[in-house]
Structure formats: structure tokens, C-alpha cells
C-alpha positions, 0 to 999 in steps of 0.5 A: 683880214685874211680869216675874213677871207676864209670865212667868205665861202663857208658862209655862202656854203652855209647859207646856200645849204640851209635856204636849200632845205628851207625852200623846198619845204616851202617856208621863207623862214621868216626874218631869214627871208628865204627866197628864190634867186634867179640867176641866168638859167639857175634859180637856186634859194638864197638868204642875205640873213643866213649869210651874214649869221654863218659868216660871222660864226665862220669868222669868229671860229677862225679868228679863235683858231688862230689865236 
């Protein structure tokens, strides 16, 4: 549970990262989904699909870590 935990901010890291890239290049990356998320005054690209991929790379590497 707690590489779960770990995990959670290199997953946002990452997925933030690489919408980053995607969206300025204009492209919604297709299944990725990239989109622009509108959050008070920042607007930022984000994608639920690169999330939840770099989360569970990001796990499976620390639960392997661990062992």
C-alpha cells in the first residue's frame, strides 16, 4: 500500500510532463486523450490515460524495488 502511495506523484509528474509535450504539439494523442484542464486561472494539459499507465509503471518498479 504504501508504494501505492509513492507512486501517486511520479504518476502525476509523468503524466503532466507528457500531455505538456503532446499538447503543445497540437495533437490529443488519440486514446491518450490529451486535453486542456482549466483549473481557476491555470490551464494546464492533462490525460486520465497517461495517468493511470505511468502509475502502474511507477508501482510495479517500486513494489520490484521493494522485493
Amino acid at each position: 500500500m504504501l508504494s501505492f502511495l509513492k507512486a501517486i506523484p511520479f504518476g502525476i509528474f509523468m503524466s503532466w510532463i507528457l500531455s505538456l509535450f503532446m499538447g503543445n504539439g497540437g495533437t490529443s494523442g488519440g486514446v491518450l486523450a490529451v486535453h486542456r484542464a482549466h483549473i481557476l486561472d491555470m490551464s494546464f494539459y492533462w490525460s486520465w490515460p497517461l495517468f493511470f499507465a505511468g502509475l502502474a509503471l511507477t508501482w510495479a518498479l517500486l513494489l520490484m524495488m521493494d522485493a
